[in-house]
C-alpha positions in Angstrom: 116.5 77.5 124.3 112.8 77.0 123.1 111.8 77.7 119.5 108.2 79.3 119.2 106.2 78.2 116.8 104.8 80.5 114.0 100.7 80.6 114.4 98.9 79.6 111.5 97.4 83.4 110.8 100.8 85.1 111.0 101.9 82.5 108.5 99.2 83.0 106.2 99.8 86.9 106.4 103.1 86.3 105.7 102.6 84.5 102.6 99.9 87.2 101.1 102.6 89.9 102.1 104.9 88.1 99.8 102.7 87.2 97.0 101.8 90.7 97.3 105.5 91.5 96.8 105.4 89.6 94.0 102.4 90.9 92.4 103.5 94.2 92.7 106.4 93.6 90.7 104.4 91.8 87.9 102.0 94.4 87.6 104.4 96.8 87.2 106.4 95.0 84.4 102.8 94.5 82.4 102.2 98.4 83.0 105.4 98.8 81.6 105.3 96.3 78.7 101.9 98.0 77.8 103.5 101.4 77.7 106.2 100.2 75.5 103.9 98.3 72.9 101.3 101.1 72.3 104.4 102.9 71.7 102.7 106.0 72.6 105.8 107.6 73.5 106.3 111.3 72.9 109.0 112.6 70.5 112.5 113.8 72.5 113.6 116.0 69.4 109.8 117.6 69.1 108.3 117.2 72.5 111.1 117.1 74.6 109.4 118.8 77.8 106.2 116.0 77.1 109.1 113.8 76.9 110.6 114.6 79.9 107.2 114.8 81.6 106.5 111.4 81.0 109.8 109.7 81.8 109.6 111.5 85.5 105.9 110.6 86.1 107.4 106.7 84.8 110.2 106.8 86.9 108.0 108.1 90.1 105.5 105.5 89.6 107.7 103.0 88.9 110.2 103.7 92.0 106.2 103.9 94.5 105.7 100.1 93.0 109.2 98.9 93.7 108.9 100.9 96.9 105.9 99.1 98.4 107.0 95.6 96.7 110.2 96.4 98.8 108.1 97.1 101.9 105.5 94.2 101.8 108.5 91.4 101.5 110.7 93.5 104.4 106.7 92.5 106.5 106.2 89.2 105.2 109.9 88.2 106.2 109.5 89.8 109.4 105.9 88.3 109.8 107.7 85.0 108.9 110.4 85.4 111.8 107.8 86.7 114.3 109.7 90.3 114.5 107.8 93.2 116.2 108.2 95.0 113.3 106.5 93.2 111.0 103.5 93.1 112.9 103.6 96.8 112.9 103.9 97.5 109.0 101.1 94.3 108.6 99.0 96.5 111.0 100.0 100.0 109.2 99.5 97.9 105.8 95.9 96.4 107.3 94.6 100.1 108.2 95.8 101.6 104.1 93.9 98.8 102.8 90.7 100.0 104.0 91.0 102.8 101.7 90.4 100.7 98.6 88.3 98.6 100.4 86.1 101.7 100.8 86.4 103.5 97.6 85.4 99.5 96.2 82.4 100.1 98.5 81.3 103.3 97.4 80.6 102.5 93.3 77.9 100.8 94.4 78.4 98.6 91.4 77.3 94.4 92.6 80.8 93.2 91.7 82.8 96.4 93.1 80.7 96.1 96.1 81.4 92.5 96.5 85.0 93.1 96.2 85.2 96.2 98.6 83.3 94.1 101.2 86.2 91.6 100.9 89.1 93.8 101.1 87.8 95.7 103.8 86.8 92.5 105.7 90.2 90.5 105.1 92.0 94.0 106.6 89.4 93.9 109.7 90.2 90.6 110.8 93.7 90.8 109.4 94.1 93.9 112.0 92.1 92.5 114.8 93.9 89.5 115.1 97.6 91.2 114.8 96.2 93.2 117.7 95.0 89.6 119.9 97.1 89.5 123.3 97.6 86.2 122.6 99.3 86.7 119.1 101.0 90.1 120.7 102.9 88.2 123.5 104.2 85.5 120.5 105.9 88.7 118.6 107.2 89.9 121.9 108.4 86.4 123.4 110.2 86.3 119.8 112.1 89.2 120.1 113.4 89.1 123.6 114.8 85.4 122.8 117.0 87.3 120.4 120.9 87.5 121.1 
């Protein structure tokens, strides 16, 4: 039974998916910290429907960063263990991150344009070499050595 390697660009892709994990999560704890310091919640006895407002709009935003933390580890692990699907969701994850990338692109600011030309050019290659026959095959050799 031969074990196939992991190639170098699938383990670096796995590693950013899981720093990006990470990230997510400790961006999310500063926004909340932030929120609770400036303490800029609204009364629940006077502005109970504010109140309300905000703890759903909290709630919504925190469960999106959780949600996509939860999403980049499931790819990086998969990445890691050379499973179709993580190639898929790096690929689906490659072709979203355009959209910053973009947007970066479009505030024609040096430093904004500077970092839209690097996201959108890490997601380019990034895709482009998910999509290589060669790196394709290794993904599909992987899963059909499965029990």
């Amino acid at each position: 039974m031969g074990t196939q390697s992991r190639p170098l660009g699938v383990t670096i892709l796995s590693l950013t998916a899981f720093a990006t994990s990470l990230a997510l999560v400790v961006l999310l704890g500063a926004f909340l910290v932030s929120v609770y310091r400036n303490n800029e919640w609204p009364s629940v006895t006077k502005a109970t429907g504010e109140f309300v407002w905000v703890c759903s709009w909290l709630s919504l935003f925190s469960a999106s960063f959780l949600g996509l933390a939860y999403i980049s580890f499931i790819a990086g692990l998969d990445l890691w263990k050379l499973k179709n699907r993580g190639r898929n969701l790096a690929s689906v994850s490659m072709i979203l991150l355009l959209l910053p990338g973009v947007l970066f692109l479009l505030l024609r600011e040096t430093l904004a344009t500077w970092e839209g030309a690097a996201i959108c050019a890490f997601s380019v290659v990034s895709l482009v070499y998910l999509q290589l026959p060669s790196i394709r095959r290794r993904f599909e050799l992987s899963s059909t050595q499965l029990p």
